[in-house]
N, C-alpha and C positions, 0 to 999 in steps of 0.2 A: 663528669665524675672521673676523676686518675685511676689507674689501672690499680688493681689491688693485686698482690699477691696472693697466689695460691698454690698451694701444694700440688705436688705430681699426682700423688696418690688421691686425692681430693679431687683434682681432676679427670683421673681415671673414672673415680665413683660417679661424678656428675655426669661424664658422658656414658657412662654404662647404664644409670638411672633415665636419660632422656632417651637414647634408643629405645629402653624396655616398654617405658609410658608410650613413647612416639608410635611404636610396633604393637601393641597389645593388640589393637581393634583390625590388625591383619591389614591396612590402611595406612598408607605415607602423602598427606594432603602437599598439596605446594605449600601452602603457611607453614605447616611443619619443617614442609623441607628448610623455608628460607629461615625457622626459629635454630637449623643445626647449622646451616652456613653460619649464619652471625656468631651463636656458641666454637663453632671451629677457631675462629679467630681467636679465640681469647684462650682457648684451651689449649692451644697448640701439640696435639696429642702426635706422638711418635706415629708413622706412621705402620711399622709391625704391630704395635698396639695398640691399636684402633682397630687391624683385622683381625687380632685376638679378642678384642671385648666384642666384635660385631660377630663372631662366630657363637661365642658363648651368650650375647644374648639371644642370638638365636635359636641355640640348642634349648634355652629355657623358657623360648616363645610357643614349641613345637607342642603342638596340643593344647596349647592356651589361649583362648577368646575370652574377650574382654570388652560388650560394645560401646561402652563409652570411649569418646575421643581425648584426642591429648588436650589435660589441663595445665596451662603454666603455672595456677596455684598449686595445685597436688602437688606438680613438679619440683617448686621450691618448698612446700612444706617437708617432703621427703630431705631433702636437701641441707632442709634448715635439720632435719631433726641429727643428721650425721654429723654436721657441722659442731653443735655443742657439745658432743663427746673433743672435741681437741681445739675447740676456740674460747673464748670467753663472747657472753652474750651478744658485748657491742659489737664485736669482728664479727659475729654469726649473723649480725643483721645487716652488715656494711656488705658481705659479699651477697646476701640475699638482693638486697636492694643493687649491688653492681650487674649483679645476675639477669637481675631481672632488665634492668638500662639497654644490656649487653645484648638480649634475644630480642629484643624491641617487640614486646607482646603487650604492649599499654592500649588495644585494640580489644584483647580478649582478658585483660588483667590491667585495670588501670592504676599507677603508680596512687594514687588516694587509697584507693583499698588495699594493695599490697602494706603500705604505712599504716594502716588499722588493723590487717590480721596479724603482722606482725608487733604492732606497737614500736614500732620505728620514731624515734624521736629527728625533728628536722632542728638543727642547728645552722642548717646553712644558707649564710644569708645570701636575699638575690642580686645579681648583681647589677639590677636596676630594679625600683617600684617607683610605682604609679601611685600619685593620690587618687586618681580616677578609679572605684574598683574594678568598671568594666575596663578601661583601657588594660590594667594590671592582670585583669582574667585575656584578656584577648592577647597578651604577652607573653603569658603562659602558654595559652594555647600552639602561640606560633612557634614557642621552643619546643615544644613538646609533640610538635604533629609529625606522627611517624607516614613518613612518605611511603618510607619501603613498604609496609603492610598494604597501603593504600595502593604499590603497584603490586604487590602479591594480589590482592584482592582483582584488580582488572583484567590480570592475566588471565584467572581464575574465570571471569566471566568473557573470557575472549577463546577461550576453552571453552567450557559451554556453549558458547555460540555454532562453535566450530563441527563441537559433536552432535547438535543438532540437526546441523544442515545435513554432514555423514547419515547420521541413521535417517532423514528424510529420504534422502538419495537413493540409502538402500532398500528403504520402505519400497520407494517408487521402483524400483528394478525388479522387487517381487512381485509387484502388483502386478507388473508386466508380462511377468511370468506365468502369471495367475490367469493372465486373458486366455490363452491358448488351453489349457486342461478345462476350466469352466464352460469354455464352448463347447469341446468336442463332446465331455461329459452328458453336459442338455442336449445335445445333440444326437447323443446317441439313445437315451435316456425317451427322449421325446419321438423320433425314429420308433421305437422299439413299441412304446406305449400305442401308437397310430395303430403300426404293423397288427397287433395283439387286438385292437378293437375294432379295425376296421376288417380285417383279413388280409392274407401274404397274396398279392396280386400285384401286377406291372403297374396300376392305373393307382393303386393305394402306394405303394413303393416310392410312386415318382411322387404323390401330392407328401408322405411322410417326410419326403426329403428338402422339399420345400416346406415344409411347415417347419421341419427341425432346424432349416437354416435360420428360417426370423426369427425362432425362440433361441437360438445358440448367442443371438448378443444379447437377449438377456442376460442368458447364462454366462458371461464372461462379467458382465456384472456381478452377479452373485458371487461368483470365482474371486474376483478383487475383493468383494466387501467383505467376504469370510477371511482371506489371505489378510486386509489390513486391520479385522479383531485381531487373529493371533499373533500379526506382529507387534502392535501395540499392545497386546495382551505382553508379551514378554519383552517390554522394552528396553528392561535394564537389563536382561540378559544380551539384549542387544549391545547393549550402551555399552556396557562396561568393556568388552576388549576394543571399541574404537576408543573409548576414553584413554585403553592404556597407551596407546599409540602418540599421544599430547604427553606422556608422562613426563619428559624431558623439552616438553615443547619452549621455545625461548622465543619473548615477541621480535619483530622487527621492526627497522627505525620505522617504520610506515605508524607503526601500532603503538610505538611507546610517544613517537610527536603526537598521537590522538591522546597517550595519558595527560600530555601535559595540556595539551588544547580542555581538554573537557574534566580536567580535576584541576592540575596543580593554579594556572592560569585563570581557570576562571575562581577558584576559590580565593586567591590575592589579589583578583580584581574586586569580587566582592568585600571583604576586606577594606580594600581603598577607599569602595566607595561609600561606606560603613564610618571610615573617620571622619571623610571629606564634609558627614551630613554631620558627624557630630560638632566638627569647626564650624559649621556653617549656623549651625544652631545654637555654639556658645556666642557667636557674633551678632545671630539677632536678639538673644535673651541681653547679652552686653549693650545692644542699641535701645531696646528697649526697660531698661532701668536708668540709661542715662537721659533717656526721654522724661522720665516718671522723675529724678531727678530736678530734672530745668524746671519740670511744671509745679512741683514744691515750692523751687525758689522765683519762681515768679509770682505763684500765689501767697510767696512770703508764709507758708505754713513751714513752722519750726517744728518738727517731728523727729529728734536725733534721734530714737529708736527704729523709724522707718529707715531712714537714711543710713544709720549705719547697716542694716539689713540689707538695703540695696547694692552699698559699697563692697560688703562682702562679695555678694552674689557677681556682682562684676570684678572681684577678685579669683574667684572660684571658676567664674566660665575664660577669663582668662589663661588658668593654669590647665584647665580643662583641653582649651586650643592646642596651648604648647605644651601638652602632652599628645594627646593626638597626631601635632606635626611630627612629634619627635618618632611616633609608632608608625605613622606614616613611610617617615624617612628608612624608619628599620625595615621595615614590608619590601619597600622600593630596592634596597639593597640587598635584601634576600632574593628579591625577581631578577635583578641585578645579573647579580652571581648564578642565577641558573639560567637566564639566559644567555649564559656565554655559552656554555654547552648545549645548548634547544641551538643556537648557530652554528656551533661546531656539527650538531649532528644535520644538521639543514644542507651544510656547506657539502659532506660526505654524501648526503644521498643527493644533491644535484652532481655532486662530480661520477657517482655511479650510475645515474642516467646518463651525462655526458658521455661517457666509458658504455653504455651500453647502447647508447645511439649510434658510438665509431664504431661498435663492434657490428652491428645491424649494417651500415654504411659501408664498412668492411665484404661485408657477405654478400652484400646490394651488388655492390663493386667485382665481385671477385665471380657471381654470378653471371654478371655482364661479359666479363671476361671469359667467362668458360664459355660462356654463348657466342661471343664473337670468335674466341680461337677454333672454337669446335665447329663453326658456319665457316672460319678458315680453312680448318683441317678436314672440312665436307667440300669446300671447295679445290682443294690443292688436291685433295682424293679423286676428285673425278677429271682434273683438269688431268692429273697424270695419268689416267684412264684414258680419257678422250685425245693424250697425247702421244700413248702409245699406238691408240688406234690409230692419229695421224698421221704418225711415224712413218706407221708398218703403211701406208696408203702411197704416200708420199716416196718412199721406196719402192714399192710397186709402178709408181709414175714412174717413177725417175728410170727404172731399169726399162720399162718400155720406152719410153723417151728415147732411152740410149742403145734400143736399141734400132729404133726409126731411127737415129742418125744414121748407123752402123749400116742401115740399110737403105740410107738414103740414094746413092748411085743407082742402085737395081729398081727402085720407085721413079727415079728419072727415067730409067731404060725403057721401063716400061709404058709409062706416059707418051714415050717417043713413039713406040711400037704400035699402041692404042693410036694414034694419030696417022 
């Protein structure tokens, strides 16, 4: 659908009207988020005025609850109803209906009912039909399938996942916590009750403390199982500030190749193989009328009313084929085109493991090296240690050496004298 114009002021009203809706229930879902990304686009609202209308819907939020969640009907009903103060009918229902294109909310407001509440008349013809009416529904479909919502919705449940695992984790850290006071509690608790019934004596002392120790891992069970009521007892109070933590959470390529492995993929595979059986089965309905054919004319039964029935019917599962191929071929070239980018993003995360393998190999390497320099510079440290001390040794000869030379004559002399 072409861009429609719209007034400044009209677009002030619309995004001042989607905040207020979006905001009532104290709540900003990712669906929502992604129905005001898409609305930004087309709104192009200034950016000063965008934080003037997000202030003031605020100040008119303050004290106001509202549990119902955001409706994209309401939301164009309100919309439409401003609109017919300064458009004429048809304009009021061309931007309803652009409106609605624009936030891609055919998930929670499908384009068939927006056209009935509003009484939208469709003048515009398709730019292909099907004689087949399912091929024709299944053409529609394929125009019409809003992917974005499809990855709003898995985010959404990749979040979920996530806050699960979170408050599991944190469940189990209190449980843990739990072990230690459960015990000493029983412990002391069961101590105390011996003491009291047996009497305070050295011989009862030592058996209470033994008894309090086997009954204390009870009691750290008990500790846990009380500790995991009350946290499960308030789990959204849990939940909720780790959920807010995802608020801005954005998938990674790991997560969004799994969208397309386990939605987008396989639901065009299904698809394919959805025409493939209806080609398949206009080919045997076509062999099987021209069977039923031969066997007329061999039994020489003249029956033009059967016949022409048949002729149709293998007219019919013909056009049937080649439409089918023809949806086929469109399928194939929509997988096409988005598999150019499933290998772009393929391409980028091998080259970011490459890159994070050199960088590992890097560090491998550089560790090596600190190891060998530093076994270097452990050995050059001691060698210049052990080389001073040779030094200073070595000097020490040397000057006695010299000075048994220096005294060698009187070492003769006296050798001589000794003899």
């Amino acid at each position: 659908m072409p861009e429609i114009k719209i007034p400044y002021k009209i677009k002030e009203f619309i995004l001042m009207t989607f905040l207020f809706e979006a905001g009532k229930d104290q709540v900003i879902s990712l669906k929502e988020k992604a129905y005001f990304r898409n609305l930004s686009l087309i709104l192009k609202i200034k950016k000063e005025d965008f934080f003037t209308i997000k202030a003031q819907v605020k100040e008119s939020l303050e004290g106001f609850s509202d549990p119902q969640k955001f409706s994209p009907k309401a939301f164009l009903q309100q919309i439409h109803g401003r609109l017919q103060l300064d458009f004429k009918e048809s304009e009021s229902k061309s931007i309803i209906l652009y409106l609605h294109q624009s936030i891609k909310c055919e998930s929670e407001y499908s384009k068939k009912d927006l056209i009935l509440d509003f009484n939208i008349s469709q003048n515009i013809p398709s730019k292909k039909q099907f004689q087949n009416e399912e091929l024709q529904d299944l053409l529609h479909e394929i125009s019409e399938k809003d992917w974005e919502d499809e990855l709003t919705s898995f985010q959404e449940q990749i979040i979920d996942r996530k806050v699960s695992d979170d408050v599991s984790r944190f469940i189990k850290n209190e449980e843990q916590k739990a072990l230690k006071p459960g015990a000493i509690t029983t412990f002391c608790i069961t101590l105390l009750i011996y003491l009291l019934v047996s009497g305070f004596s050295l011989i009862s002392l030592t058996v209470g403390i033994f008894f309090g120790l086997f009954t204390c891992i009870a009691g750290a069970g008990i500790g846990v199982i009380i500790k995991r009521y009350l946290l499960n007892k308030d789990y959204l109070l849990i939940s909720s500030p780790i959920r807010n933590k995802y608020e801005s959470y954005a998938m990674n390529a790991g997560e969004l190749l799994s969208f397309w492995d386990s939605k987008v993929e396989l639901y065009l595979h299904y698809k394919k193989e959805f025409l493939a059986d209806k080609i398949k089965q206009a080919s045997q309905t076509t062999g099987e009328c021209r069977k039923v054919l031969y066997e007329l004319y061999e039994l020489k039964e003249d029956n033009l009313e059967i016949e022409e029935k048949l002729k149709e019917q293998i007219r019919q599962m013909s056009i049937v084929s080649e439409e089918a191929s023809q949806m086929s071929q469109i399928i194939q070239r929509v997988e096409d085109q988005m598999m150019k980018k499933v290998y772009e993003l393929k391409a980028m995360i091998q080259q970011e493991k490459l890159l994070e393998k050199q960088q590992y190999d890097r560090e491998a390497l550089s560790s090596k090296i600190n190891q060998v320099l530093g076994k270097g510079e452990k050995i050059n440290a001691e060698w210049s240690k052990e080389k001073t001390e040779l030094k200073s040794q070595i000097s020490g000869m040397m000057s006695t050496f010299q000075k048994q030379i220096l005294h060698t004559k009187d070492l003769v002399m006296a050798e001589i004298e000794l003899k």
